[in-house]
Every structure is written in C-alpha cells, then in structure tokens.
C-alpha positions in Angstrom: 48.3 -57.3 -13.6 45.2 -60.2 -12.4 42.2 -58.6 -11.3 43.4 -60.1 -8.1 46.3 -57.8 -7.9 44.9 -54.5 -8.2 44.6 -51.6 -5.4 41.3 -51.5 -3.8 41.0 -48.1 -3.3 39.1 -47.3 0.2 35.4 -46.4 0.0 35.5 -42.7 2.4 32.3 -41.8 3.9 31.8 -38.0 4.1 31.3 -36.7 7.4 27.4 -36.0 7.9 27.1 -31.8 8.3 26.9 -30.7 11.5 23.5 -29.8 13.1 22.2 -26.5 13.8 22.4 -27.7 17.6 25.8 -28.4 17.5 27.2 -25.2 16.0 30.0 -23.1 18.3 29.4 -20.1 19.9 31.7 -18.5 17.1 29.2 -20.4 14.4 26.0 -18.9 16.0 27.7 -15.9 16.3 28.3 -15.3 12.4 25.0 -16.7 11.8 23.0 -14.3 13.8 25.3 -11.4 12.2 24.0 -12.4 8.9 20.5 -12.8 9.8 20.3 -8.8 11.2 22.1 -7.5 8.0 19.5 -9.7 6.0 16.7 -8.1 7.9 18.3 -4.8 7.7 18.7 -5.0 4.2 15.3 -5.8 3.8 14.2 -3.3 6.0 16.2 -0.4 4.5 14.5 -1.8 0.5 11.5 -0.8 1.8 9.5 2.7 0.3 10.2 5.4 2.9 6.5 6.2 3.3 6.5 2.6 5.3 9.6 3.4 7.0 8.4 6.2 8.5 4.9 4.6 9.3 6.9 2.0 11.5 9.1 4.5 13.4 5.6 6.1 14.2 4.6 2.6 15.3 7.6 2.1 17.4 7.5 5.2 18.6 3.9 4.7 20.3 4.8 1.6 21.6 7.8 2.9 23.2 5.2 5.3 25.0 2.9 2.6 25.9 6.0 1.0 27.8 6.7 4.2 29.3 3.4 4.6 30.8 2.7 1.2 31.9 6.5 -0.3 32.8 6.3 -3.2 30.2 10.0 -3.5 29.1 10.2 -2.3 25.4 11.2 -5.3 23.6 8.8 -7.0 25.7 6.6 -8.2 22.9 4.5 -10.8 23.4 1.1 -11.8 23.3 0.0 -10.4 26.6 1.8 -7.2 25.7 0.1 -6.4 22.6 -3.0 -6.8 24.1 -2.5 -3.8 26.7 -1.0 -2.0 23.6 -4.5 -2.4 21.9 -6.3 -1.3 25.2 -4.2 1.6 26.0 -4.2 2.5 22.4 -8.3 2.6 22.6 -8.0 4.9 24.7 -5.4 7.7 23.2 -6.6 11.0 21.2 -6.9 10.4 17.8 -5.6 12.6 14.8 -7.7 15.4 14.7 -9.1 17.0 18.6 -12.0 15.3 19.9 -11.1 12.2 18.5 -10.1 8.8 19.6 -7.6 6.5 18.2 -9.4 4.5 15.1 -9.1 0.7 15.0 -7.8 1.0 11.4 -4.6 3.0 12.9 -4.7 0.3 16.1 -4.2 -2.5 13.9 -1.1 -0.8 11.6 0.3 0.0 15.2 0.4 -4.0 16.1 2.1 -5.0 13.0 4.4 -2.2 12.7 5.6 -2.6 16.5 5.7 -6.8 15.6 8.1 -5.8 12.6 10.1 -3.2 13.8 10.8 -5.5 17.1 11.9 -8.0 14.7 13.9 -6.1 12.0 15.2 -3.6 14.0 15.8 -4.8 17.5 16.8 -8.5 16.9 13.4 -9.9 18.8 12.2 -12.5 17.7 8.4 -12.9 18.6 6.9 -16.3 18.5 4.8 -17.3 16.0 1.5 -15.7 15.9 2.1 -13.1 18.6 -0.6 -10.5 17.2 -3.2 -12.9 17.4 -4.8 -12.0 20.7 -4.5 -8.3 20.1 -6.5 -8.2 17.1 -9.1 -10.5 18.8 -9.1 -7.9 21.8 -9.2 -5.1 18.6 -12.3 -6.8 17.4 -14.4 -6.9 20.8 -13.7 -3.4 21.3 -14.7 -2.6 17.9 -18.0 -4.4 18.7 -18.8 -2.6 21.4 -18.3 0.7 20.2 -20.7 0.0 17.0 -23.3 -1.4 19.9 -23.3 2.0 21.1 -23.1 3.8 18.3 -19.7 5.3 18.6 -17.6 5.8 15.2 -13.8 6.4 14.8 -11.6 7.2 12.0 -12.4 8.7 8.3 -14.0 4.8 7.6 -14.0 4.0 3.7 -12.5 6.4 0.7 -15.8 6.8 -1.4 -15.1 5.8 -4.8 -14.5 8.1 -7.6 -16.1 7.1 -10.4 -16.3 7.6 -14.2 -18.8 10.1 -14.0 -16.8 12.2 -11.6 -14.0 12.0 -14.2 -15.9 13.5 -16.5 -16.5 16.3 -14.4 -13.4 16.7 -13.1 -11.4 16.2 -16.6 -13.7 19.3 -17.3 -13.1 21.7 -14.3 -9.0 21.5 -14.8 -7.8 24.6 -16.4 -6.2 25.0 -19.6 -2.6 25.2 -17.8 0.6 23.0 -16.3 -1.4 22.6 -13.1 -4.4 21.1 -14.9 -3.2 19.5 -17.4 -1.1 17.9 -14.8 -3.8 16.9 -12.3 -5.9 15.3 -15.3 -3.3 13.0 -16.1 -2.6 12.1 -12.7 -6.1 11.6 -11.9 -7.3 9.7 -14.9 -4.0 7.6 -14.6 -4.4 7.1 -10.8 -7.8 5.4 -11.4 -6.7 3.3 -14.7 -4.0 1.6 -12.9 -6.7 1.1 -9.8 -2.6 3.0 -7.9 -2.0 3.7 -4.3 -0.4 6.7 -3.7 3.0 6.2 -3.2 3.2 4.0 -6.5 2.2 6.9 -8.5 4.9 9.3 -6.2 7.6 6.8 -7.5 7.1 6.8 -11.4 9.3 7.7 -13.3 9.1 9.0 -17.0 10.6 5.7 -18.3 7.4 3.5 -16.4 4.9 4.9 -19.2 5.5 2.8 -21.9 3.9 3.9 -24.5 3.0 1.4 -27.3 0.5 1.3 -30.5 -2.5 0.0 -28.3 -1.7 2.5 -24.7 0.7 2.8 -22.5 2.2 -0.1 -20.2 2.5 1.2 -16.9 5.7 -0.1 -14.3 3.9 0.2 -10.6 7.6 -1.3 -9.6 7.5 0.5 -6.4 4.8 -1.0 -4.7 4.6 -2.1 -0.5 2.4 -5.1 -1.0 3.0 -5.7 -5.1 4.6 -4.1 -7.8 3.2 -5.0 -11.3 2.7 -3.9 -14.9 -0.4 -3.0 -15.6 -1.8 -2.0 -19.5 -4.0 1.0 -19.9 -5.7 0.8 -23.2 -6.5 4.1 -25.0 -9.9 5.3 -23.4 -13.2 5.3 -26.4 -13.9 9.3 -24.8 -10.8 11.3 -25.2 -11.8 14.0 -22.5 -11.4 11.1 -20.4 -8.7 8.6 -21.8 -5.7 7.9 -19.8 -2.7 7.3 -22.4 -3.9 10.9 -24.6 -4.0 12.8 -20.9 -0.7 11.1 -20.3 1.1 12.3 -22.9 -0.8 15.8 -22.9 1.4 16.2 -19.8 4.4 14.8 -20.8 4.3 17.1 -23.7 3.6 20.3 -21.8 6.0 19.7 -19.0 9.0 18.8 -21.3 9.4 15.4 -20.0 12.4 14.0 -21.8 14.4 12.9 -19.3 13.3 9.0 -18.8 15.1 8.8 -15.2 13.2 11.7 -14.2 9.7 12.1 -12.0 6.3 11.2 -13.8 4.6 13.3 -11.9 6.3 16.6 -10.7 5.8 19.5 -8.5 5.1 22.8 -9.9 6.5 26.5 -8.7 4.2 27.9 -6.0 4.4 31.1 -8.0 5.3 30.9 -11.4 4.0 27.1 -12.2 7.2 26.2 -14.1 8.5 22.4 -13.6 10.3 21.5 -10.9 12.9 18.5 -10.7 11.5 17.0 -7.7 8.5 14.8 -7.8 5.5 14.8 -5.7 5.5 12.9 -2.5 2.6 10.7 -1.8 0.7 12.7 0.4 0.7 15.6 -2.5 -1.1 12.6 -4.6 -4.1 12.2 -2.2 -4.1 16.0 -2.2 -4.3 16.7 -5.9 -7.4 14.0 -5.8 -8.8 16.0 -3.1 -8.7 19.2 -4.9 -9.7 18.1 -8.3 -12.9 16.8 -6.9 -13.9 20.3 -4.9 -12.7 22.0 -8.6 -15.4 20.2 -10.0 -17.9 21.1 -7.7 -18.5 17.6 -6.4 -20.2 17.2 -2.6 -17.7 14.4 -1.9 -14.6 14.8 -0.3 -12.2 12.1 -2.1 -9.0 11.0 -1.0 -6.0 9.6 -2.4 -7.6 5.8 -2.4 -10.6 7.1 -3.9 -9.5 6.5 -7.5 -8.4 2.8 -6.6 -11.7 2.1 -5.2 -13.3 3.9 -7.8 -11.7 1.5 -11.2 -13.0 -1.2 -8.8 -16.3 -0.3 -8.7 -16.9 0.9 -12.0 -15.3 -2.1 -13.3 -17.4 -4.5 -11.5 -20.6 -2.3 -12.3 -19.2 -3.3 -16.0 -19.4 -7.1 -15.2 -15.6 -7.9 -14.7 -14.6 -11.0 -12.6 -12.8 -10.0 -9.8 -10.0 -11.7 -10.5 -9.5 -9.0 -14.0 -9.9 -6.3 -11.6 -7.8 -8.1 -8.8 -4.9 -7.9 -11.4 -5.3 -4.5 -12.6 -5.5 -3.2 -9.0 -2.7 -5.4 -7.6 -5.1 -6.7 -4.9 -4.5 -10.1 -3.8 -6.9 -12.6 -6.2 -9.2 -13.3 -3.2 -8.7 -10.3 -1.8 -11.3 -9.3 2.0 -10.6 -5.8 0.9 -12.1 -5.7 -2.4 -14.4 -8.3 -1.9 -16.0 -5.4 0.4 -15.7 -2.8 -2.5 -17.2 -5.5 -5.0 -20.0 -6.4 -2.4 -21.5 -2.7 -3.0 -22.1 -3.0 -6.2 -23.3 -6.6 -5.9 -25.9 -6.1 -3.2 -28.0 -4.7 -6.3 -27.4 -6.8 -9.1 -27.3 -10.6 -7.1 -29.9 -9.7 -4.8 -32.6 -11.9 -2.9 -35.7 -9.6 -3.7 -34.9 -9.4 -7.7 -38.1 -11.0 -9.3 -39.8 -11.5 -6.1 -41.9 -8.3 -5.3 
C-alpha cells in the first residue's frame, strides 16, 4: 500500500474540563459534601484538650448572640468586634476578675474555626483582623491606667530550681515519678498535653539518651534528643528510666506518665491528663520550698531561658522547643535574658 493510500486517522481534541462555574447543582452538591467531611475529619484529628477549648469558644459566642441578637453564624468582621467588646466586659475565671485579653484572643479564633469546621461558614478572608485591633486598643488602655488581667507570663523554671526540686521528691512512686516528669518536661522545652500523650514506646532510648516522639502536638509534633545530663541528680534519660523501672513500664503501648492510687500509690492504667501535668509542676516547686508558683509552661519557658543564658542561637532552642524558627513568643522569653548580655550601658558607665 503507497503512502498515498493509507487511513489518516482523525486527530480528537479532548474536551477542555469543565469550570468550577459551570458545575450542576448535583456537582456542587457532592463537592460541598466532601469539603464538611474533610473539615470534620480534620476537626475530629485534633487533641481533645483543643476540642474542648473550641466548644468553650463556641459556647461564649453563642451567648454573646444571645445577649445582643447578632445571628450565631453571623460571623463577620463587625461581629467579632462586639464579641471583643462584650467579652471585655465579662467576669473572668476566678471572682473579681475580668476576662484577660490572652483568653479574648483564643475566643476569636476558636469561634472563627468552629464557624468554619463545624457549621459550614465560610468567613472571608481575614475576618479576625479588626477584632484583634479593637483587642489591642483596649489592652492599651487598660495598661494606661494601670489595670492588669489574667495570670500574665509562666515564670521560668530553671536549672537551679531543678536541683532543688530533684532533691525535695521523696524516695517513692510519687517522687520518683514527678522527677522524671519534671526534668523530662523541661528537656524536651513540652507543653502539657504532649507530655499527657506519651506513650512508653516515645522514649527511645539509645547509647547517647533517649529520642523523645512529641507526636501529639496542636501546633507541631517533633522528635526531640535528650542527651544524658553531666549531674545525675538532675539528668533526664537516668530519671526516665528510674521511673520506668519502678512503675513496671513494659507495656510500649501504654502511658509514659501514669496516674497513681490516691491511697495505696500503686500504678494505674490510665495516664495523666494535661491539667494533672501543670499540677505536678505546681507541686514539685512548693515541695521544694520555692516562693514561685510555677505552672505547667514553666518548664518550657524555663529550657528556653537557660539555654539562651548558655549562648544557644535561637534557632537550636526554636527546634528543641518546637517553636516556630522566628518565633514572637520566644523572641519575648529570649529578650529577658538578652536585655543583660546585649545591652546599651555595657562598657559605658
């Protein structure tokens, strides 16, 4: 067969994909079914400390429209901002006390997200930003006058207070228990509800420490290495595996960090929720005889600080800690410890 006599098969253009704009009602439909069960599933992932920190969010919002008629998946700029005002203005925590800004902002985004993820809203980009503005002016005025909200900053707990408090826990399950958890809450620089999550299995150990799997984290799970310590009354990995020792940890699935019997002090299955982890902090310091109250974030601020009094870049301590690498946050805990050692007056009076 010539050249000239073979088929020319027909050249067939694909049809181009149909635009978002020109999808069905059926189309959009399925589409928007699959974005809620995305959200949801998102949502549901999340640590239940956070979960129930946005029903509490959602919940005060749902108040706010109560009291003031806004429709409650009204959320919008103008919204929020009344949110922030009427907020301002509610009883805080403890009697006597007003509402503190730090609560006020968590209240935005948790109302923002939970309009979002759990009532299909979908709030236009950047709808928060004229709240927190408002947040910020009234925060201004109340340090002109001298009023103060809130707890304000954990103080740091820092390697001297180890060392008393690594020698005020008795020689039992309770405190051989709280030294570990203490020492090991500041060597990973954890927040509370990391720690609460551990498992057995997320202590590594290895010939130079252990490798410890913060893998349920809100803002960023990592794995962070916690080198044995050069004082053993105070080193991380031997307290660690003190504990594990005493407690009869050999189930890897199980809880790190576990309750103990009220009465008896045996082991208990369960593990210890995050609050209990700020509260064994707490206790361990007034054990110790120290005139600070610390808190569960103390011993993150404190690896922080005592790391950067040790001349670490921020970026080493960024990592251990989890902190974003340009962190505002710890920046502010950096900037302590800075104001002395990069200061104007040095070699000028």
């Amino acid at each position: 067969m010539s050249d000239s006599q073979k088929t020319v098969e027909p050249v067939v253009i694909p049809a181009a994909p149909a635009r978002p704009a020109e999808y069905d009602t059926a189309t959009r439909a399925v589409l928007d079914h699959i974005d809620r069960q995305a959200v949801r599933t998102v949502a549901d992932g999340r640590p239940s400390s956070t979960r129930r920190s946005y029903a509490q969010d959602w919940a005060s919002w749902t108040k706010f429209c109560a009291d003031s008629g806004v429709p409650v998946l009204a959320v919008t700029p103008g919204t929020l901002v009344m949110f922030v005002e009427w907020l301002w203005t509610q009883p805080g925590g403890k009697k006597g006390t007003c509402t503190a800004p730090s609560t006020i902002d968590r209240r935005i985004s948790g109302t923002v997200v939970s309009a979002r993820a759990e009532h299909g809203v979908r709030p236009e980009d950047g709808v928060a930003r004229l709240a927190r503005n408002r947040l910020k002016q009234l925060v201004k005025e109340m340090e002109a006058t001298g009023e103060t909200r809130g707890r304000g900053q954990a103080p740091p707990l820092l390697v001297d207070h180890l060392v008393r408090i690594s020698a005020a826990c008795p020689d039992n399950l309770t405190g051989i228990r709280d030294r570990a958890m203490v020492l090991m809450h500041f060597a990973v620089a954890g927040r509370e509800h990391e720690l609460a999550f551990n498992r057995v299995r997320d202590y590594a150990e290895t010939p130079d420490g252990i490798q410890a799997d913060l893998r349920v984290s809100k803002v960023r799970p990592r794995v962070v290495p916690v080198p044995y310590g050069s004082r053993p009354s105070i080193c991380p990995v031997r307290a660690w595996q003190a504990w594990k020792e005493a407690a009869g940890l050999t189930d890897p699935d199980g809880y790190a960090w576990r309750r103990l019997h009220n009465r008896w002090h045996t082991v208990l299955e369960g593990g210890l929720q995050p609050e209990a982890i700020g509260d064994v902090v707490t206790r361990a310091g007034e054990r110790a005889g120290i005139d600070i109250r610390f808190t569960g974030h103390s011993p993150r601020r404190g690896l922080a600080t005592s790391s950067r009094l040790k001349g670490h870049d921020q970026i080493v301590i960024a990592k251990q800690g989890g902190w974003a690498p340009h962190s505002k946050v710890l920046a502010g805990y950096l900037e302590v410890v800075d104001q002395w050692e990069d200061n104007a007056l040095l070699g000028v009076l």
